[in-house]
mmJSON file of the N, C-alpha and C atoms, coordinates in Angstrom:
{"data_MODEL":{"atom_site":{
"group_PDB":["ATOM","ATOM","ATOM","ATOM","ATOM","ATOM","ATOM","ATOM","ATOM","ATOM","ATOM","ATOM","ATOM","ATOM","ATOM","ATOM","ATOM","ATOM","ATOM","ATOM","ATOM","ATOM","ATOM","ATOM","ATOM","ATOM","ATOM","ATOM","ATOM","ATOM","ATOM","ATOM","ATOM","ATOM","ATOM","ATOM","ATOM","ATOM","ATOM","ATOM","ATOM","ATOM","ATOM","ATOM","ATOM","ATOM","ATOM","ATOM","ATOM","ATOM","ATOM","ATOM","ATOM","ATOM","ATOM","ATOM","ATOM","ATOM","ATOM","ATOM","ATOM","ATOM","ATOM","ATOM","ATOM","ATOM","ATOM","ATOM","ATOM","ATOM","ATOM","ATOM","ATOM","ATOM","ATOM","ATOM","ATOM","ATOM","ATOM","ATOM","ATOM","ATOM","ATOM","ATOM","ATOM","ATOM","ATOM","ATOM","ATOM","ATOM","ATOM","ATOM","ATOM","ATOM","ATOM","ATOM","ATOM","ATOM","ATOM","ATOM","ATOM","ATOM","ATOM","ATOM","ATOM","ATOM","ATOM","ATOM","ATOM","ATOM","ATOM","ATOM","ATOM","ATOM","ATOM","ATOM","ATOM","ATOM","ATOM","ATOM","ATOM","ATOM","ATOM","ATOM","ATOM","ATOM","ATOM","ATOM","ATOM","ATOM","ATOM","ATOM","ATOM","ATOM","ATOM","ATOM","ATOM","ATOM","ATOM","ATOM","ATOM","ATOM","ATOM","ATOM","ATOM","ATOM","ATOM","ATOM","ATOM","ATOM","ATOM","ATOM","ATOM","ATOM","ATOM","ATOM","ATOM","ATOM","ATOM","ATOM","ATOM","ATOM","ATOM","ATOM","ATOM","ATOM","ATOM","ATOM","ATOM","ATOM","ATOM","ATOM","ATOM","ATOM","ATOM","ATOM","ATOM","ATOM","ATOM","ATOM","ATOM","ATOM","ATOM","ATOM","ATOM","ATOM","ATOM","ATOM","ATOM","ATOM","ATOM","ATOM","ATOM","ATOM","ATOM","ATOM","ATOM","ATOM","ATOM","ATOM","ATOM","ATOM","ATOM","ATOM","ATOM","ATOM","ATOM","ATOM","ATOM","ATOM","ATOM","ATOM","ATOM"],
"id":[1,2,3,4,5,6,7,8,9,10,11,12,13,14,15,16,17,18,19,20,21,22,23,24,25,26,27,28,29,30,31,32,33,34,35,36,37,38,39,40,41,42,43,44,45,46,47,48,49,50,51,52,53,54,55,56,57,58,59,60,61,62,63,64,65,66,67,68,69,70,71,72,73,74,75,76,77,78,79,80,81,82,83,84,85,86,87,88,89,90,91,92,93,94,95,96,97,98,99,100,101,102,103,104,105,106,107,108,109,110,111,112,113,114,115,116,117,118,119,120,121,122,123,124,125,126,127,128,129,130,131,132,133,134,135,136,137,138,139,140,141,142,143,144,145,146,147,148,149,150,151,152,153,154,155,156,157,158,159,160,161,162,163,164,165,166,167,168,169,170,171,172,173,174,175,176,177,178,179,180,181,182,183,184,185,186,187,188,189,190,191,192,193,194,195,196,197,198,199,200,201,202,203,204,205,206,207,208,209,210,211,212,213],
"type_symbol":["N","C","C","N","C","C","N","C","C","N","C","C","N","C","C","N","C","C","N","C","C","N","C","C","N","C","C","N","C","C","N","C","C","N","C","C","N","C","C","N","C","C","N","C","C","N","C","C","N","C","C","N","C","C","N","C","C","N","C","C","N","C","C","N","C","C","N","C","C","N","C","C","N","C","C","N","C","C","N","C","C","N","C","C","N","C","C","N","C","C","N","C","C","N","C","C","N","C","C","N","C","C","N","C","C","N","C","C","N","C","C","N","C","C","N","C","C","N","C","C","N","C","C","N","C","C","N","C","C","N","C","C","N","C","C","N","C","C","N","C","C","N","C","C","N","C","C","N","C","C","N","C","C","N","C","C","N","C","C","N","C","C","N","C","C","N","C","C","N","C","C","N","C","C","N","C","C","N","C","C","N","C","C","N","C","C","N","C","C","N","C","C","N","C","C","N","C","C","N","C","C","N","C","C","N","C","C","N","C","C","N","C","C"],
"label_atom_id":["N","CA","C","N","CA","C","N","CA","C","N","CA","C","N","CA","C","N","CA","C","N","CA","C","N","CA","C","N","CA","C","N","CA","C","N","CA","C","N","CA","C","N","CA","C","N","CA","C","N","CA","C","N","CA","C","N","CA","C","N","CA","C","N","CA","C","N","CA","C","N","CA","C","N","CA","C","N","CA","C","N","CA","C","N","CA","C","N","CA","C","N","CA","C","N","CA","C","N","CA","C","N","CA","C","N","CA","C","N","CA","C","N","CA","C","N","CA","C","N","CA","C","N","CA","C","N","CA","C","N","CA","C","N","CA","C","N","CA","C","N","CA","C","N","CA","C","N","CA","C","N","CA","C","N","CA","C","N","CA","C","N","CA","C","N","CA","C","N","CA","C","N","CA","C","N","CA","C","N","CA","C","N","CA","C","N","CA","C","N","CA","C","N","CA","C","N","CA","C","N","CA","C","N","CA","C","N","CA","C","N","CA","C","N","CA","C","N","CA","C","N","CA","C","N","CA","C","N","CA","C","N","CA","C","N","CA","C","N","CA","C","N","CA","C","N","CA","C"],
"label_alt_id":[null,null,null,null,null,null,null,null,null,null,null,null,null,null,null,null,null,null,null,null,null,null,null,null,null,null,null,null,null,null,null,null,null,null,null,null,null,null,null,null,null,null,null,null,null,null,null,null,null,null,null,null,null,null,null,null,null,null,null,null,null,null,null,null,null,null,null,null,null,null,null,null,null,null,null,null,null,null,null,null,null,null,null,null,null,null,null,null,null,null,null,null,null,null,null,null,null,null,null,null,null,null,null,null,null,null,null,null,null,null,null,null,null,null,null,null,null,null,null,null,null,null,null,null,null,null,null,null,null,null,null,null,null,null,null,null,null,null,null,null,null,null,null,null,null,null,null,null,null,null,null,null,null,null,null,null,null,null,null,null,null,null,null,null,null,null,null,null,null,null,null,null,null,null,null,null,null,null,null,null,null,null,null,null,null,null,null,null,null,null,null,null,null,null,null,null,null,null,null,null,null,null,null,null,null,null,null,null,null,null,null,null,null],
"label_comp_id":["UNK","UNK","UNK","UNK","UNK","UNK","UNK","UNK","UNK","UNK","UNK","UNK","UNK","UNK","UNK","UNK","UNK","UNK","UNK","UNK","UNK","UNK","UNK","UNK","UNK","UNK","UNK","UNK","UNK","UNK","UNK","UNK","UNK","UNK","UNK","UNK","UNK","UNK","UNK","UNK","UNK","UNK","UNK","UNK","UNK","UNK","UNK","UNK","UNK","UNK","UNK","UNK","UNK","UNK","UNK","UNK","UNK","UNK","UNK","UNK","UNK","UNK","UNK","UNK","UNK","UNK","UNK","UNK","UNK","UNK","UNK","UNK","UNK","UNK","UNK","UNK","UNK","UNK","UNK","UNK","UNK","UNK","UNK","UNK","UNK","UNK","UNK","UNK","UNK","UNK","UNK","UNK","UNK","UNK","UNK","UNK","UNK","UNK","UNK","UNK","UNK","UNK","UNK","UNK","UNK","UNK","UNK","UNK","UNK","UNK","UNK","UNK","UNK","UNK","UNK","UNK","UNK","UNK","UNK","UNK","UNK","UNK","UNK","UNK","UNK","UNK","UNK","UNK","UNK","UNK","UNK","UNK","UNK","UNK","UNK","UNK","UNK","UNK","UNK","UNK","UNK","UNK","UNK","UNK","UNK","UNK","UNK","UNK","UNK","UNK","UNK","UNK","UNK","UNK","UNK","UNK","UNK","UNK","UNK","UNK","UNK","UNK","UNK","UNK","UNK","UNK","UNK","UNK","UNK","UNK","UNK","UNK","UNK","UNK","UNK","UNK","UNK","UNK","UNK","UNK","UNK","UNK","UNK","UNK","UNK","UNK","UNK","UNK","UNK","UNK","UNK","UNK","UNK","UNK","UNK","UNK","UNK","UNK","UNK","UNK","UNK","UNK","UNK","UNK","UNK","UNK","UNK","UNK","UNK","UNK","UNK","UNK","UNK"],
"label_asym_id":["A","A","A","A","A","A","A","A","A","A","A","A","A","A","A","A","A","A","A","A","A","A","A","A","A","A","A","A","A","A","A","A","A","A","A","A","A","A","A","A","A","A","A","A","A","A","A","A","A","A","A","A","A","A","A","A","A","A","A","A","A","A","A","A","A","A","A","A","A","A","A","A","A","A","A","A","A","A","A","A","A","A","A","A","A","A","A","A","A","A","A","A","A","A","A","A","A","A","A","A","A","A","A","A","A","A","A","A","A","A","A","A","A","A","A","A","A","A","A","A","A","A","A","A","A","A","A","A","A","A","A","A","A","A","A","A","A","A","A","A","A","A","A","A","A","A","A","A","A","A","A","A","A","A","A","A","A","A","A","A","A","A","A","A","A","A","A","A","A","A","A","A","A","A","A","A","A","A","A","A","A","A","A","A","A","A","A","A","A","A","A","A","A","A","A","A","A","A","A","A","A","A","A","A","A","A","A","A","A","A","A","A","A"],
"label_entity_id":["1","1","1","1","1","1","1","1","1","1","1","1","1","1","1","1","1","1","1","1","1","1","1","1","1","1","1","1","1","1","1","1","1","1","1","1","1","1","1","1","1","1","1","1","1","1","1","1","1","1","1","1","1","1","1","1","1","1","1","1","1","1","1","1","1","1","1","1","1","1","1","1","1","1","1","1","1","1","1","1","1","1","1","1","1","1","1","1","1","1","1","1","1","1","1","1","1","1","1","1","1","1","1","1","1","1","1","1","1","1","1","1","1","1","1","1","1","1","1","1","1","1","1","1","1","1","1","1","1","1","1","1","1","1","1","1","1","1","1","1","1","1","1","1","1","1","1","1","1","1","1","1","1","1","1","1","1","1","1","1","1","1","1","1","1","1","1","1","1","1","1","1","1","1","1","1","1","1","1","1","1","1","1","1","1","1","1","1","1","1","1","1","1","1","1","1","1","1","1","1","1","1","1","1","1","1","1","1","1","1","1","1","1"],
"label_seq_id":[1,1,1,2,2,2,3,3,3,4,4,4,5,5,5,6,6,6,7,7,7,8,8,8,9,9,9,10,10,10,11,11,11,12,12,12,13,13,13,14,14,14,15,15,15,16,16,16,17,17,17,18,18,18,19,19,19,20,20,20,21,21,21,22,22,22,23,23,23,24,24,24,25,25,25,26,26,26,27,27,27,28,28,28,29,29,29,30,30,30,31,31,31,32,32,32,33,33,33,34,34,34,35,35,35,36,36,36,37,37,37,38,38,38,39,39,39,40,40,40,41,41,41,42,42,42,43,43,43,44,44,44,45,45,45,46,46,46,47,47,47,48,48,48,49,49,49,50,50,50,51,51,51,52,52,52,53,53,53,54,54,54,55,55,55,56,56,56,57,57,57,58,58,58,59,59,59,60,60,60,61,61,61,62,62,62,63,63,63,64,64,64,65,65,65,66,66,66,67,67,67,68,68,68,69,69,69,70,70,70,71,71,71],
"pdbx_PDB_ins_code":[null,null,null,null,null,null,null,null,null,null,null,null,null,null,null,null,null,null,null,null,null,null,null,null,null,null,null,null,null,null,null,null,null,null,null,null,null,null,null,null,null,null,null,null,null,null,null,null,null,null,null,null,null,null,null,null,null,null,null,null,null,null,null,null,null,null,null,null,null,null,null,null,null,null,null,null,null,null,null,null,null,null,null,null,null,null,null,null,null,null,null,null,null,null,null,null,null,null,null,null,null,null,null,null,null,null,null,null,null,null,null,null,null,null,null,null,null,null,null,null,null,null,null,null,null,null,null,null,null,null,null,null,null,null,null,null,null,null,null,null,null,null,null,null,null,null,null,null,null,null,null,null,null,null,null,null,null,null,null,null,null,null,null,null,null,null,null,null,null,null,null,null,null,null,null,null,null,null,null,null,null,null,null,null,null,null,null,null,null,null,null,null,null,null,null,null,null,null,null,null,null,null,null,null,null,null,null,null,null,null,null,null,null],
"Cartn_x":[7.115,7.031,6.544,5.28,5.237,6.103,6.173,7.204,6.232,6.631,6.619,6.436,5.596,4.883,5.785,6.418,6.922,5.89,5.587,4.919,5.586,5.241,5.828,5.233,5.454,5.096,3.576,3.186,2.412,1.658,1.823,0.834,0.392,1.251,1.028,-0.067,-0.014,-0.821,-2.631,-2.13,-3.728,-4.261,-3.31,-4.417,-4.273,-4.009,-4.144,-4.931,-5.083,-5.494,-4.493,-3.315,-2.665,-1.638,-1.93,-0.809,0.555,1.083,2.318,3.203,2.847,3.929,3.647,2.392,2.923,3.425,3.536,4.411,5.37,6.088,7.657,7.966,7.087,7.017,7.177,6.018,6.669,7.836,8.157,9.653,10.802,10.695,11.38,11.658,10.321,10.523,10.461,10.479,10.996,9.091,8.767,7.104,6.223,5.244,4.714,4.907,4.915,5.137,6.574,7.08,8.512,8.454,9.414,10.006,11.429,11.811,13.426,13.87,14.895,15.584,16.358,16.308,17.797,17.923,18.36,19.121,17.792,17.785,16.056,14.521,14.713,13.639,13.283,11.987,11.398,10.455,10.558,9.274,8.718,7.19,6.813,6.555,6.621,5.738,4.294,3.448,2.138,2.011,2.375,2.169,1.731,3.128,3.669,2.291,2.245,1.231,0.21,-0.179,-1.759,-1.424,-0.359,-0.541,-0.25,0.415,0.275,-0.996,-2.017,-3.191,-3.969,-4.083,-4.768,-4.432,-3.039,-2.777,-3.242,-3.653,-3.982,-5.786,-6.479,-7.823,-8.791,-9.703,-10.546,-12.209,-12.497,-13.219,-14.394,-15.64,-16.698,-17.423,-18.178,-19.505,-19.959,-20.623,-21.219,-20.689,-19.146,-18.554,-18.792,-18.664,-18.254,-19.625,-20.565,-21.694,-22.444,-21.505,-21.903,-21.363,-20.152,-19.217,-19.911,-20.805,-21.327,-20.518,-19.71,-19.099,-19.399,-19.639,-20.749,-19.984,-20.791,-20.388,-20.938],
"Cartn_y":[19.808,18.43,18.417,18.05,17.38,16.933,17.3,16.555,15.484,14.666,13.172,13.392,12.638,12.592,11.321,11.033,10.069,10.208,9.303,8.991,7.719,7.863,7.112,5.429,4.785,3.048,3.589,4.411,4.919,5.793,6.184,6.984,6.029,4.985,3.734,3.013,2.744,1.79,2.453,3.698,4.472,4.463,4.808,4.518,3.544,2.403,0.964,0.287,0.332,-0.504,-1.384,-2.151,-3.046,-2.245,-3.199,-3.377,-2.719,-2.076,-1.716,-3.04,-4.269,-5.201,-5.835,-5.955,-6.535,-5.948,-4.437,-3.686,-4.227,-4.56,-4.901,-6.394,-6.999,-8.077,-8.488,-7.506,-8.22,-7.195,-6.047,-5.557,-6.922,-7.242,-8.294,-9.276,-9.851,-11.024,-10.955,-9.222,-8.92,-8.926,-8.511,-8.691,-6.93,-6.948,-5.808,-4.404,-3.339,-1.813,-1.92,-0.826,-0.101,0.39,0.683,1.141,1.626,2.876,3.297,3.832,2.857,2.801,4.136,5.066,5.567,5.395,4.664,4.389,3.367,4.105,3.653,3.964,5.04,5.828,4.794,4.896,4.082,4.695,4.991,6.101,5.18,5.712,4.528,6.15,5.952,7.145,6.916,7.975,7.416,6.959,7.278,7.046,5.448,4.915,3.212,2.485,3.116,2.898,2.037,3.301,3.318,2.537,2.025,1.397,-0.37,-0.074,-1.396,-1.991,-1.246,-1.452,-2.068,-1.034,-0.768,-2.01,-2.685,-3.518,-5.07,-5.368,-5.945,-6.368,-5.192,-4.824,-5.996,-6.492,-7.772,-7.008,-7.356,-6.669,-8.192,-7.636,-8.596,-8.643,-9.38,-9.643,-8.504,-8.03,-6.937,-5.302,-5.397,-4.309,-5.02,-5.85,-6.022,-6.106,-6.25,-6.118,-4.239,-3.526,-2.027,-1.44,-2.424,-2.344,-2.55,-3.376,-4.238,-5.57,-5.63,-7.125,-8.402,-9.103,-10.223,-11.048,-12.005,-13.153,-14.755],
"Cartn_z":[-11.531,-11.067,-9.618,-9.319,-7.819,-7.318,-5.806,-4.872,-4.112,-4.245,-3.262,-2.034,-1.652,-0.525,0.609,1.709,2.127,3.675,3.816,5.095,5.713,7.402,8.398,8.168,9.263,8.786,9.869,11.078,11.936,10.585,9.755,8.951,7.358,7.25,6.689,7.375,8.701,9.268,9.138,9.78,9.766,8.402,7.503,5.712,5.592,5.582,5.278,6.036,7.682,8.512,8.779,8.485,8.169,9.861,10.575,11.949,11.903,12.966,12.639,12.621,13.305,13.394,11.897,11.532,10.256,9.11,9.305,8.558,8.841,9.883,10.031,9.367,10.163,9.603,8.032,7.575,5.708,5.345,5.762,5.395,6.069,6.667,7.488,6.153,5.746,4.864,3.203,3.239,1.903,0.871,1.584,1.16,1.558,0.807,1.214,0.946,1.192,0.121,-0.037,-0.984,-0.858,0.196,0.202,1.537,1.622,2.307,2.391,3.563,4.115,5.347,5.586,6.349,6.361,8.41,8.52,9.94,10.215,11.395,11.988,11.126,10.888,9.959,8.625,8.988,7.739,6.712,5.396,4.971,3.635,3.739,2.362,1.681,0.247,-1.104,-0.604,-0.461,-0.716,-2.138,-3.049,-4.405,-4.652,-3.657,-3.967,-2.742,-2.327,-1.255,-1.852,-2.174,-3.215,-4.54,-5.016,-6.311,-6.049,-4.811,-4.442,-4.192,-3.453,-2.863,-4.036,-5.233,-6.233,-7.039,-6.956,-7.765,-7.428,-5.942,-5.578,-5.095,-6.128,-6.049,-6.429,-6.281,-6.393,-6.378,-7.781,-8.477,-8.458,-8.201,-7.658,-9.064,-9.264,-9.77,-10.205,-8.843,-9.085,-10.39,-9.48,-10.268,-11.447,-12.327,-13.973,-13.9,-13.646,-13.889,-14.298,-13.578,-13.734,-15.144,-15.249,-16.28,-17.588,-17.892,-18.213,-19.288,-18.515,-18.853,-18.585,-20.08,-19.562,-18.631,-18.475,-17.103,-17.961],
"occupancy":[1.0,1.0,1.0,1.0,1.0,1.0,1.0,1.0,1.0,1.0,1.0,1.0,1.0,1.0,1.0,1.0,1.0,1.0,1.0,1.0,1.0,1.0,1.0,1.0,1.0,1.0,1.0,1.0,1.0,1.0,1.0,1.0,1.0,1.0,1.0,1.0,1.0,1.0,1.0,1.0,1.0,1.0,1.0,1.0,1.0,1.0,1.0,1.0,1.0,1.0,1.0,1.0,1.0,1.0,1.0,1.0,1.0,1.0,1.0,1.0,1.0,1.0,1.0,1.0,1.0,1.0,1.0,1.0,1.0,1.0,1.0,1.0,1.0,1.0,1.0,1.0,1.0,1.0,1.0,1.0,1.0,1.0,1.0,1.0,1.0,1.0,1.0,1.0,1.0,1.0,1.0,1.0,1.0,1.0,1.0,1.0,1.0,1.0,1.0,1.0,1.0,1.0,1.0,1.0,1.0,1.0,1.0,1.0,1.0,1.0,1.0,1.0,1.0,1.0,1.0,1.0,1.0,1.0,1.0,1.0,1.0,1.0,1.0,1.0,1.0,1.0,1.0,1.0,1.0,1.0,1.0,1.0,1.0,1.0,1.0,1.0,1.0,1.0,1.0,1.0,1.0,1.0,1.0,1.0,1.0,1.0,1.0,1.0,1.0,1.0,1.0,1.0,1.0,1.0,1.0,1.0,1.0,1.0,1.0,1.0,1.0,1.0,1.0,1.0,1.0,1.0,1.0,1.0,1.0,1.0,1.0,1.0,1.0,1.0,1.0,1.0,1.0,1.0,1.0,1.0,1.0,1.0,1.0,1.0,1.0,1.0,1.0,1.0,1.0,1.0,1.0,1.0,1.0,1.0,1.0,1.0,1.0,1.0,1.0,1.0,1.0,1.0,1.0,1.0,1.0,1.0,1.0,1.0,1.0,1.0,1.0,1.0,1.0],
"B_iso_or_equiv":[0.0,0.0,0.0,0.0,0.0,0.0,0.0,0.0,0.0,0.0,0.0,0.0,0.0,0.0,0.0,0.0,0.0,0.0,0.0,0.0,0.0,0.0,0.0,0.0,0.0,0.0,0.0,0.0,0.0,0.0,0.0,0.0,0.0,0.0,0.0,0.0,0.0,0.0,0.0,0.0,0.0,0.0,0.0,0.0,0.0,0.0,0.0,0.0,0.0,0.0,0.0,0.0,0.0,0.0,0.0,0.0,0.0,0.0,0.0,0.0,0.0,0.0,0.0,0.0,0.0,0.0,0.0,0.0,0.0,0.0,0.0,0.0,0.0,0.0,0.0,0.0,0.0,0.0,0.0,0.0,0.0,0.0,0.0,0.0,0.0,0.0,0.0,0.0,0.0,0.0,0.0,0.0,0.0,0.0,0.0,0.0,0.0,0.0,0.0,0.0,0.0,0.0,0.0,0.0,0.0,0.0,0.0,0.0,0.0,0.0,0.0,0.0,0.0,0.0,0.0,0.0,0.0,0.0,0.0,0.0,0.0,0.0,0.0,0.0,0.0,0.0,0.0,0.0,0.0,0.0,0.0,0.0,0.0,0.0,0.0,0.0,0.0,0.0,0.0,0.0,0.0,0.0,0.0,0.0,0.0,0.0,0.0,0.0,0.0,0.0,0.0,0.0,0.0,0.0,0.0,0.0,0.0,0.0,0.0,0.0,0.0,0.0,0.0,0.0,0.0,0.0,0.0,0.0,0.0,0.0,0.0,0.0,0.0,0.0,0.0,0.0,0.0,0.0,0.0,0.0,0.0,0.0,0.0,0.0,0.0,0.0,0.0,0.0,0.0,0.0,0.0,0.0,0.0,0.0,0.0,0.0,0.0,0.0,0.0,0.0,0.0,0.0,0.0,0.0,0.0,0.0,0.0,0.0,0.0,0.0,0.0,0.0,0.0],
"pdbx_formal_charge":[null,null,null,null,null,null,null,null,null,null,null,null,null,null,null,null,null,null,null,null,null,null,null,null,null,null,null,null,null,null,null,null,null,null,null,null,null,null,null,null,null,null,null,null,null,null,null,null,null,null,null,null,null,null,null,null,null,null,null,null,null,null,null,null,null,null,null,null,null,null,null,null,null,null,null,null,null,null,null,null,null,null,null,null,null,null,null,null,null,null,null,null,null,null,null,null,null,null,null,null,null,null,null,null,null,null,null,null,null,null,null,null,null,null,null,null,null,null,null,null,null,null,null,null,null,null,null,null,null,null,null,null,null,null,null,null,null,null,null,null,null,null,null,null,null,null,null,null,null,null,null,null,null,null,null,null,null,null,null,null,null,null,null,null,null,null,null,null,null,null,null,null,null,null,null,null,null,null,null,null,null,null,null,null,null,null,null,null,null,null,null,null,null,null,null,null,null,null,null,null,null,null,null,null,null,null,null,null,null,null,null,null,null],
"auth_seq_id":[1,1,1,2,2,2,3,3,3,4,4,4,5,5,5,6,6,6,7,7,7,8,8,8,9,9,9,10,10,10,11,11,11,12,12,12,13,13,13,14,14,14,15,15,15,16,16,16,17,17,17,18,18,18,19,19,19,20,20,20,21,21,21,22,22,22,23,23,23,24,24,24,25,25,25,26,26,26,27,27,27,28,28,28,29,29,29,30,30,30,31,31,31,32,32,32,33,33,33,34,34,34,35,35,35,36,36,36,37,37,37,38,38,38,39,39,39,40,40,40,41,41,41,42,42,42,43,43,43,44,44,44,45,45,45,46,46,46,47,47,47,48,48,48,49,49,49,50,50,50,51,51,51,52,52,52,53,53,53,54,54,54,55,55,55,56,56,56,57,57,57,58,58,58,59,59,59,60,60,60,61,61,61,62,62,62,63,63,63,64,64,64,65,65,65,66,66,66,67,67,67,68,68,68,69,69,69,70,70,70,71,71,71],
"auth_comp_id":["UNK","UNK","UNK","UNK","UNK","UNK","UNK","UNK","UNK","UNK","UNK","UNK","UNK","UNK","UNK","UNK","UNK","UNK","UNK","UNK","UNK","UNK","UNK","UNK","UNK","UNK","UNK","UNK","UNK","UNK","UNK","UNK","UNK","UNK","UNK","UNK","UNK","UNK","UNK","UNK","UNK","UNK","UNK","UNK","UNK","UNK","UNK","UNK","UNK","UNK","UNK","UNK","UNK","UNK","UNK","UNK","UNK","UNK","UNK","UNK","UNK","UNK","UNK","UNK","UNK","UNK","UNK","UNK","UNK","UNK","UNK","UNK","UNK","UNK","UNK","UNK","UNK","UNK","UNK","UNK","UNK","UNK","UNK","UNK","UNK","UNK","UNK","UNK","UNK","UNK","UNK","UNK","UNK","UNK","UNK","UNK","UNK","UNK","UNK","UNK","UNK","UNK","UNK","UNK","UNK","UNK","UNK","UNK","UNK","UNK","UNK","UNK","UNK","UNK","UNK","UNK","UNK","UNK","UNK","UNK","UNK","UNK","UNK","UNK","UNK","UNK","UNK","UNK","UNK","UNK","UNK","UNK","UNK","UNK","UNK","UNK","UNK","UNK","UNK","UNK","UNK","UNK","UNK","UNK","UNK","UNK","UNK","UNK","UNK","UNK","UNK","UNK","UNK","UNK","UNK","UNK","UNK","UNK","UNK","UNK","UNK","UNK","UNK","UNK","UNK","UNK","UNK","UNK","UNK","UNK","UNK","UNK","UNK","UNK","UNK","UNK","UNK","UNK","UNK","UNK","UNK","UNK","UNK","UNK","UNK","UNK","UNK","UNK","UNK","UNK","UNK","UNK","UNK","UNK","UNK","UNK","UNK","UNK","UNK","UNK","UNK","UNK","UNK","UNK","UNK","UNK","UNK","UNK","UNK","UNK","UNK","UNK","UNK"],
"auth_asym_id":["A","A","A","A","A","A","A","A","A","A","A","A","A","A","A","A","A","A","A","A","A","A","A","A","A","A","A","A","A","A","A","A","A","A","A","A","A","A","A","A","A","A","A","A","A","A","A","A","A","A","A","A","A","A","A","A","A","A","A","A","A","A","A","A","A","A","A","A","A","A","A","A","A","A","A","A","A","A","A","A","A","A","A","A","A","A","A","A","A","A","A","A","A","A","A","A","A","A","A","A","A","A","A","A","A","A","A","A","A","A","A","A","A","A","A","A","A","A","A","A","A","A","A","A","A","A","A","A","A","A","A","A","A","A","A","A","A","A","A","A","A","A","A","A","A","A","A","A","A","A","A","A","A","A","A","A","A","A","A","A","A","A","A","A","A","A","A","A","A","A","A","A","A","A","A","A","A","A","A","A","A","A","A","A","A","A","A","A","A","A","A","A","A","A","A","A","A","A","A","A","A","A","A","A","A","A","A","A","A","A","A","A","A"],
"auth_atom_id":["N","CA","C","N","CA","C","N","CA","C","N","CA","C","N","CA","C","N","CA","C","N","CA","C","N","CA","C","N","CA","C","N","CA","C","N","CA","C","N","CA","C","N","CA","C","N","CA","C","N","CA","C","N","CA","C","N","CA","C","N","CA","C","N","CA","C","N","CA","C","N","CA","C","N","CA","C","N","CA","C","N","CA","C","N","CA","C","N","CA","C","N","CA","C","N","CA","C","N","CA","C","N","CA","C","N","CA","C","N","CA","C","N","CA","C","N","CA","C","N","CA","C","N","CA","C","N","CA","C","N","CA","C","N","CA","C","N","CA","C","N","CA","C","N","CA","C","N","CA","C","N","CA","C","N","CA","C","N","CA","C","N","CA","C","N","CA","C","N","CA","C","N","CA","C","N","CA","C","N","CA","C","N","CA","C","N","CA","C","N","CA","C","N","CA","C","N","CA","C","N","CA","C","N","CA","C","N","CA","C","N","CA","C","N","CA","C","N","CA","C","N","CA","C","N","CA","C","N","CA","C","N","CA","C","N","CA","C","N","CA","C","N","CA","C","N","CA","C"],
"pdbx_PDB_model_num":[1,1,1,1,1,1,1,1,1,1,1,1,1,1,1,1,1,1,1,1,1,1,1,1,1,1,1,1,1,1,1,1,1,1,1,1,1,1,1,1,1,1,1,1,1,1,1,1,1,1,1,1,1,1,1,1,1,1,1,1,1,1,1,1,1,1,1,1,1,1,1,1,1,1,1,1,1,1,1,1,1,1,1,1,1,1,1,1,1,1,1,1,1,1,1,1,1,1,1,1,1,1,1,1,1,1,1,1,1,1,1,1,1,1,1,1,1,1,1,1,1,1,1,1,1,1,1,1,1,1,1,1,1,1,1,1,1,1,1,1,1,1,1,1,1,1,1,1,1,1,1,1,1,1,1,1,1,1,1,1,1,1,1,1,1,1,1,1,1,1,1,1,1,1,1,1,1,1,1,1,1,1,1,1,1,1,1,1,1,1,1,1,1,1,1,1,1,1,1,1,1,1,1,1,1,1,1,1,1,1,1,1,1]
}}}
């Protein structure tokens, strides 16, 4: 079994682009990756990372067009 990958909300921000404050920010309002507290320490899975990203993907024209799914 692979072991899990946990990265910082600072190694979150650099693969996402996404601000460190608005990392806090949507943990704040209950929005945005998993995430697991232990004290101060904050770590996301890359796994959850990337499937969040992925789940939120917006697929153009173009792509279903390569696809070839009509329009």
């Amino acid at each position: 079994m692979a072991e899990k990958k946990w990265i910082s909300e600072k190694e979150v921000e650099a693969m996402t682009g996404r601000k460190l404050q608005t990392l806090r920010n949507d943990r704040f309002h209950g929005r945005g990756f998993p995430y697991v507290k232990n004290g101060k320490s904050v770590r996301y899975l890359v796994d959850d990372v990337v499937a969040f990203m992925e789940a939120r993907r917006i697929s153009t024209s173009d792509d279903l067009q390569k696809q070839n799914v009509p329009l």
